[in-house]
LOMARGU-767807 format. One record per residue (C-alpha): residue number from 1; residue in one letter; x, y, z. Coordinates in nm, 2 decimals, padded with zeros to 4 digits. Example, Ala and Ser with C-alpha at 12.3 -4.5 7.8 and 13.67 -1.06 7.14 Angstrom:
<sites>
SITE   pos   code        X        Y        Z
SITE     1      a    01.23   -00.45    00.78
SITE     2      s    01.37   -00.11    00.71
</sites>
This chain:
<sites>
SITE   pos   code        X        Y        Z
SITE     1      x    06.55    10.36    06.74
SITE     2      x    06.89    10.36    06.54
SITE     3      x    07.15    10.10    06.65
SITE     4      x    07.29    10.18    07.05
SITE     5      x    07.64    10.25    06.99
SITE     6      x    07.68    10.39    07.35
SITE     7      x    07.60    10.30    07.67
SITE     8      x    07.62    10.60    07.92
SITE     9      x    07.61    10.50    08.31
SITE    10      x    07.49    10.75    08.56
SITE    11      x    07.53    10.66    08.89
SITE    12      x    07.26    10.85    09.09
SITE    13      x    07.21    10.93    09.46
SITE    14      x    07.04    11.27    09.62
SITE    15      x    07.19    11.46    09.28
SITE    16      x    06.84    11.62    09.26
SITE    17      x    06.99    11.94    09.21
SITE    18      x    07.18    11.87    08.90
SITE    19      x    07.01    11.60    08.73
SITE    20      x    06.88    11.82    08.48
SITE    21      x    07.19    11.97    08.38
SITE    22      x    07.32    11.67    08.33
SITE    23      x    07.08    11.49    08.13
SITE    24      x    07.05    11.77    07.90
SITE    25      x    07.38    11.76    07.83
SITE    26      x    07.39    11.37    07.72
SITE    27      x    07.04    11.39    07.60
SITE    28      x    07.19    11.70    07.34
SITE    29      x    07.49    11.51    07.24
SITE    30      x    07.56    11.55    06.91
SITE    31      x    07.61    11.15    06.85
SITE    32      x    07.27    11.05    06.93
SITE    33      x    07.32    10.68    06.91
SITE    34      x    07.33    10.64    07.26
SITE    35      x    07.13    10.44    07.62
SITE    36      x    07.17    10.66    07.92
SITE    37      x    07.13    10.41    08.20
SITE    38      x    07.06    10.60    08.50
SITE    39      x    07.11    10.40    08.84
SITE    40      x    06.87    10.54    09.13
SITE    41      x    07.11    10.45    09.43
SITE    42      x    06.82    10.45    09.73
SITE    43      x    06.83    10.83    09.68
SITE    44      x    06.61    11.00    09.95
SITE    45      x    06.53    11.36    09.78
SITE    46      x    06.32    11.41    09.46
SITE    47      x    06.62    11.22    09.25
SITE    48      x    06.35    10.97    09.13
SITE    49      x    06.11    11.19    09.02
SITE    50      x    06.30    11.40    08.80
SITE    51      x    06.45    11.08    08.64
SITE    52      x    06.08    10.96    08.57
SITE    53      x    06.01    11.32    08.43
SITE    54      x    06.33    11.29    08.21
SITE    55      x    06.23    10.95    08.08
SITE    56      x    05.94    11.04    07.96
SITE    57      x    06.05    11.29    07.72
SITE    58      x    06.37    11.07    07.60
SITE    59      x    06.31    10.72    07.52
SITE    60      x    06.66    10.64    07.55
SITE    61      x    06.64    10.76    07.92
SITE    62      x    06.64    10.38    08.13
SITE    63      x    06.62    10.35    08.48
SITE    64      x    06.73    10.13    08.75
SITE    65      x    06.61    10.18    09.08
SITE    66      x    06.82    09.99    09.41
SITE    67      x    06.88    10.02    09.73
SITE    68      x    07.18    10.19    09.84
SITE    69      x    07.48    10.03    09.76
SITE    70      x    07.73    10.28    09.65
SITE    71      x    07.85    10.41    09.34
SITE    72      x    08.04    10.12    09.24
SITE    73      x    07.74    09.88    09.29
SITE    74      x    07.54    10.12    09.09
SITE    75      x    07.82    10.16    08.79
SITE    76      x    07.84    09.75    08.83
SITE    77      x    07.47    09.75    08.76
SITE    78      x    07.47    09.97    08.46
SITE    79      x    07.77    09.76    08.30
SITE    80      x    07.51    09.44    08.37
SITE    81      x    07.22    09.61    08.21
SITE    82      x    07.47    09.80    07.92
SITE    83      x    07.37    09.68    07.52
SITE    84      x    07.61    09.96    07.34
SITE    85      x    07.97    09.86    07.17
SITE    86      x    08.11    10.11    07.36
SITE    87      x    08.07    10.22    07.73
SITE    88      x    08.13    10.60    07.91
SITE    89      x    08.02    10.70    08.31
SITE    90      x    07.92    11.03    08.38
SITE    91      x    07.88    11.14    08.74
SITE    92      x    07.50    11.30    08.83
SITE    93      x    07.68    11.63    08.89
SITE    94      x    07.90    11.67    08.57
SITE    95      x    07.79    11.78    08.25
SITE    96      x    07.95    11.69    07.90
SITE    97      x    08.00    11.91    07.59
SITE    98      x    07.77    11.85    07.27
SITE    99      x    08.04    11.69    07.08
SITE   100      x    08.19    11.47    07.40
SITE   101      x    08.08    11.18    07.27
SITE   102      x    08.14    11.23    06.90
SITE   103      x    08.49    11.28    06.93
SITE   104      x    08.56    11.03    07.17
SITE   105      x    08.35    10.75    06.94
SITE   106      x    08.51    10.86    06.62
SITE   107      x    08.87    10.80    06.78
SITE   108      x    08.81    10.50    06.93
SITE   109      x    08.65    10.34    06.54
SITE   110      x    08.95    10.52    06.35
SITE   111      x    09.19    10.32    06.61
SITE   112      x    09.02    10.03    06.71
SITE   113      x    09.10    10.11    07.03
SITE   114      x    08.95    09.95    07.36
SITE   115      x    09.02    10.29    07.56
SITE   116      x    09.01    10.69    07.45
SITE   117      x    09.04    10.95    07.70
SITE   118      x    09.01    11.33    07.64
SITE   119      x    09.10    11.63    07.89
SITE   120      x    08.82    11.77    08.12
SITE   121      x    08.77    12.07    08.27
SITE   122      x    08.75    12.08    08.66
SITE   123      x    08.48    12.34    08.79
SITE   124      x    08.40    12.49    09.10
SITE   125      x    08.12    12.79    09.19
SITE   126      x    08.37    13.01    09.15
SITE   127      x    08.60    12.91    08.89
SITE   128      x    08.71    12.67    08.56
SITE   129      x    09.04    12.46    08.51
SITE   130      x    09.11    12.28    08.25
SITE   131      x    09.34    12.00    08.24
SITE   132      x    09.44    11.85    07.87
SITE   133      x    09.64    11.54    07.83
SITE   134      x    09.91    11.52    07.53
SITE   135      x    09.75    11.36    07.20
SITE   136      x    09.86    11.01    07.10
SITE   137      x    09.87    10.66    07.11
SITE   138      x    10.05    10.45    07.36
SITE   139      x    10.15    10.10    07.43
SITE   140      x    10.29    09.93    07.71
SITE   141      x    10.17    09.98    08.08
SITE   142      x    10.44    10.19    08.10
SITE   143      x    10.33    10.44    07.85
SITE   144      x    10.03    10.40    07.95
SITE   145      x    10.04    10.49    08.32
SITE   146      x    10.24    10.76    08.30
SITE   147      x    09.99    10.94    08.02
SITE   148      x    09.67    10.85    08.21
SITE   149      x    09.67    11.15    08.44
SITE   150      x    09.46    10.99    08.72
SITE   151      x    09.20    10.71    08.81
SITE   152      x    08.92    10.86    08.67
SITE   153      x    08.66    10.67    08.41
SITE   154      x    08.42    10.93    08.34
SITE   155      x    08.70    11.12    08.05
SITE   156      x    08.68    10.78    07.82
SITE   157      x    08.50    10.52    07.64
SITE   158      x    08.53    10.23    07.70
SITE   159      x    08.47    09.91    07.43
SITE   160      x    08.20    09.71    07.60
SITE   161      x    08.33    09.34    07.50
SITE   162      x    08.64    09.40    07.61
SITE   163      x    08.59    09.49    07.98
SITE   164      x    08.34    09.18    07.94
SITE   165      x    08.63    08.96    07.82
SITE   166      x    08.85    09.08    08.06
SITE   167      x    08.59    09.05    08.36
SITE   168      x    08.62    09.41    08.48
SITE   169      x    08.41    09.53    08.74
SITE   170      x    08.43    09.83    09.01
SITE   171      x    08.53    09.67    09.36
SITE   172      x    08.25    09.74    09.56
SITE   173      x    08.27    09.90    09.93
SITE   174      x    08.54    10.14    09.86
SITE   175      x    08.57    10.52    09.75
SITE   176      x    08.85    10.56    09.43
SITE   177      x    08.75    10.23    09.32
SITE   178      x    08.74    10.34    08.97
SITE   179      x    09.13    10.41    09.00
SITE   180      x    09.18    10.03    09.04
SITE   181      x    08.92    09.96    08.70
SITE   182      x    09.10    10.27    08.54
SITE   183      x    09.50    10.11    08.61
SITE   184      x    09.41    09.74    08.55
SITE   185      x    09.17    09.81    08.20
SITE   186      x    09.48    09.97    08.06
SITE   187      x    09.71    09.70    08.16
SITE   188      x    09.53    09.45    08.02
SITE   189      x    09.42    09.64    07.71
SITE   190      x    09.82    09.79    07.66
SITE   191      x    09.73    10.05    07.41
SITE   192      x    09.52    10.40    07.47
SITE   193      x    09.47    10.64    07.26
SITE   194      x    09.48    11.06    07.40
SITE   195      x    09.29    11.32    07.18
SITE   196      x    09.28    11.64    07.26
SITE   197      x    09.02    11.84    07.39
SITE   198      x    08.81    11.85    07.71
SITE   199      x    08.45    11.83    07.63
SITE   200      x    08.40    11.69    08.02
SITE   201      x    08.30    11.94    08.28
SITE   202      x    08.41    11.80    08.66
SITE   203      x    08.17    12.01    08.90
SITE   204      x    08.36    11.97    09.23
SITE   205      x    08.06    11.97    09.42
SITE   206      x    08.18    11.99    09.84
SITE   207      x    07.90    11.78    09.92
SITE   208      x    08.07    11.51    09.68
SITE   209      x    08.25    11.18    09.79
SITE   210      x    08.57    11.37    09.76
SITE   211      x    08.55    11.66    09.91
SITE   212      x    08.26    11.60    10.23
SITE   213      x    08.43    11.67    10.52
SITE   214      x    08.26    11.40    10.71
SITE   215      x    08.42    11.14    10.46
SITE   216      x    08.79    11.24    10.58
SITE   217      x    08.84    10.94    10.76
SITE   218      x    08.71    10.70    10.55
SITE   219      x    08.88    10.85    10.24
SITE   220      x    09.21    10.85    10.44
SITE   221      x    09.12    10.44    10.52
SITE   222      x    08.99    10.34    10.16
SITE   223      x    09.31    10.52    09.98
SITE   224      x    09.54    10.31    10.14
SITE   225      x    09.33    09.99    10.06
SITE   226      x    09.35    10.06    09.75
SITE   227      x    09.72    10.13    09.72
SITE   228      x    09.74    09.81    09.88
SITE   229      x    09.54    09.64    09.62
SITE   230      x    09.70    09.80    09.37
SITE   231      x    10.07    09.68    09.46
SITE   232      x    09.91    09.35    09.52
SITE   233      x    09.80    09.34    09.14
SITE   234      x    10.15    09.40    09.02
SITE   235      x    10.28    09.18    09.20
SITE   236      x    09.96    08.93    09.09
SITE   237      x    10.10    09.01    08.70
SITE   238      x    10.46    08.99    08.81
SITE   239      x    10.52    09.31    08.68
SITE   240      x    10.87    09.42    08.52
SITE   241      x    11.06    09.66    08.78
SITE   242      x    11.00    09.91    08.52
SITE   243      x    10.63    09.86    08.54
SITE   244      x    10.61    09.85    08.91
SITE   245      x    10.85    10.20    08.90
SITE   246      x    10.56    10.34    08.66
SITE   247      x    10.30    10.20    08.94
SITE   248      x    10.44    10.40    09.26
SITE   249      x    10.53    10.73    09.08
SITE   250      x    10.15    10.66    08.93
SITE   251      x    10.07    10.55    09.33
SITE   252      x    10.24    10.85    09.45
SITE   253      x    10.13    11.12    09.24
SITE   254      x    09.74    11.03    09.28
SITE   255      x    09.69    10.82    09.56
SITE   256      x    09.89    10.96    09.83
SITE   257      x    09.64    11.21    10.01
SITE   258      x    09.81    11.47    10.21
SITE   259      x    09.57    11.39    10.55
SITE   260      x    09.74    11.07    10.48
SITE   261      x    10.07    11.20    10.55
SITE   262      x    09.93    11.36    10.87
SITE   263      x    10.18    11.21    11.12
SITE   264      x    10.50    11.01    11.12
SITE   265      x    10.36    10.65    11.17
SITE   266      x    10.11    10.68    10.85
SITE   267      x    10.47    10.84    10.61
SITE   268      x    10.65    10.53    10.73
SITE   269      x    10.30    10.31    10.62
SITE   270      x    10.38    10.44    10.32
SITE   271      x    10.76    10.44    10.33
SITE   272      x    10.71    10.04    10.38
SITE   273      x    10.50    09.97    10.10
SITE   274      x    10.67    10.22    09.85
SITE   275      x    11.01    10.24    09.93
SITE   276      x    11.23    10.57    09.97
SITE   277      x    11.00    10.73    09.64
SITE   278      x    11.15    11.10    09.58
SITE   279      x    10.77    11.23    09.57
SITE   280      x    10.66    11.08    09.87
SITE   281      x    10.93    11.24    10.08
SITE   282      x    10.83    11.57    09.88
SITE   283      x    10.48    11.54    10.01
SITE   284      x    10.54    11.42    10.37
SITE   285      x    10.77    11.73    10.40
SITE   286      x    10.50    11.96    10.24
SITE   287      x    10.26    11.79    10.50
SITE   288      x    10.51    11.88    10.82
SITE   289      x    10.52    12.22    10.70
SITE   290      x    10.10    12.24    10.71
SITE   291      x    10.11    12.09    10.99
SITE   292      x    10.36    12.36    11.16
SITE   293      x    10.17    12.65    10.97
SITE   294      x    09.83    12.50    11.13
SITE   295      x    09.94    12.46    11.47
SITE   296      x    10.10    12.81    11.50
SITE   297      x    09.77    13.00    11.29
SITE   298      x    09.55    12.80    11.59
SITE   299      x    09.77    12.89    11.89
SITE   300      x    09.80    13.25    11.77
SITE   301      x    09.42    13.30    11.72
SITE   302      x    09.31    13.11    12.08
SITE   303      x    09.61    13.39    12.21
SITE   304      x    09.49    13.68    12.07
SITE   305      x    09.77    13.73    11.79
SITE   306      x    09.83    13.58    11.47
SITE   307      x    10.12    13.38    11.46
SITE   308      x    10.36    13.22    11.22
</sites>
């Protein structure tokens, strides 16, 4: 087998439904230099079957099987097991375009850059969005933070023996963990470069982390954690004030879920840690105003009229 240049982490956990889609997406990639480390989470529906099946027919297909840990554990697990120069995540559910990789591996050796991202394209049963980023290359946190657009890993490769060097890892136990590896790798890398292009397909599955219901809670508990931790690495780095500006308005534009806003103790949580930020008063009023919209919509339907 040629030389791995890639190392593609799947996290996997009951994603029997999409698995296939998935695969054959990587598996199809135009750059075909690649390991697709799949990481069977304790999944409990056919997950580990269909994996097997898939491994069969592409030798680059590897599996590790644990017991459920959460994402981050398994993502922690395919860094461990990872032998490319260059590392990308994919979640079980997404599916890549056939030159994904290509592009993102050809800017990365033109630049000798430890991080490229690309635009993705967010996609739900009933509709496609796609979200680009503006082409370039920037330096400094503060360039940096303000063109990353959002915690996510799965839009960028990653150069393997740099996250090594730097000792970066996914904090285990929480949900939007990979916005804490997202800020600090370019922080400590200072350069990233944006092509253009979104050759990443986002399914927003309901049944997802994100968006189950069920989770609302512990998403509303594990955001603020890691706002927490977040301010409590700039503050580790002794940040300039311009830095820690570019942090919050980061903070606030991507952490700062509206159930967190839900009532006037959690705003002035926030308020504390942030200070008086422009956009956090913009979204606690937005919040008031669902809240008044939800509570009138309620009472007018248990009354027999619509109300507003």
């Amino acid at each position: 087998m040629s030389e791995t240049l890639i190392s593609v982490i799947i996290p996997v956990y009951n994603a029997a439904p999409y698995l296939e889609r998935c695969l054959a997406s990587i598996c199809a990639q135009s750059f075909e230099c690649l390991e697709i480390i799949c990481v069977n989470d304790g999944s409990t529906d056919d997950s580990a079957q269909i994996l097997e099946c898939l491994a069969a027919k592409d030798a680059r297909i590897r599996i590790i099987s644990q017991a459920n840990a959460g994402q981050s554990v398994a993502r922690n697990a395919g860094l461990n097991a990872a032998c490319g120069k260059y590392v990308g995540f994919v979640d079980a559910d997404d599916w890549l375009d056939r030159d994904f990789y290509q592009k993102l591996y050809q800017a990365a050796v033109d630049s000798s850059a430890e991080i490229v991202q690309c635009g993705f394209k967010a996609v739900s049963a009933d509709k496609s969005k796609c979200r680009e980023f503006v082409p370039g290359k920037y330096e400094g946190f503060v360039s940096c933070i303000r063109a990353l657009g959002g915690g996510f890993v799965w839009n960028k490769l990653y150069k393997r023996d740099f996250l090594s060097a730097c000792g970066l890892s996914f904090t285990e136990g929480l949900i939007f963990e990979d916005v804490l590896f997202a800020v600090e790798a370019i922080y400590r890398a200072g350069r990233i470069i944006i092509i253009g292009g979104s050759g990443y397909n986002y399914f927003s599955n309901p049944e997802s982390t994100v968006n189950n219901g069920a989770l609302a809670v512990r998403r509303q508990t594990d955001s603020l954690k890691v706002v927490r931790r977040l301010l409590d690495f700039a503050a580790r780095e002794s940040l300039s004030a311009e830095e820690e500006l570019a942090l919050k308005d980061f903070i606030c534009a991507q952490m700062v879920l509206p159930e967190n806003l839900s009532s006037k103790p959690e705003y002035e949580t926030y308020l504390r840690l942030l200070g008086a930020h422009p956009l956090l008063k913009r979204k606690y009023r937005r919040a008031l105003r669902r809240r008044i919209f939800n509570f009138f919509t309620t009472f007018g339907r248990k009354n027999g009229c619509l109300c507003f």
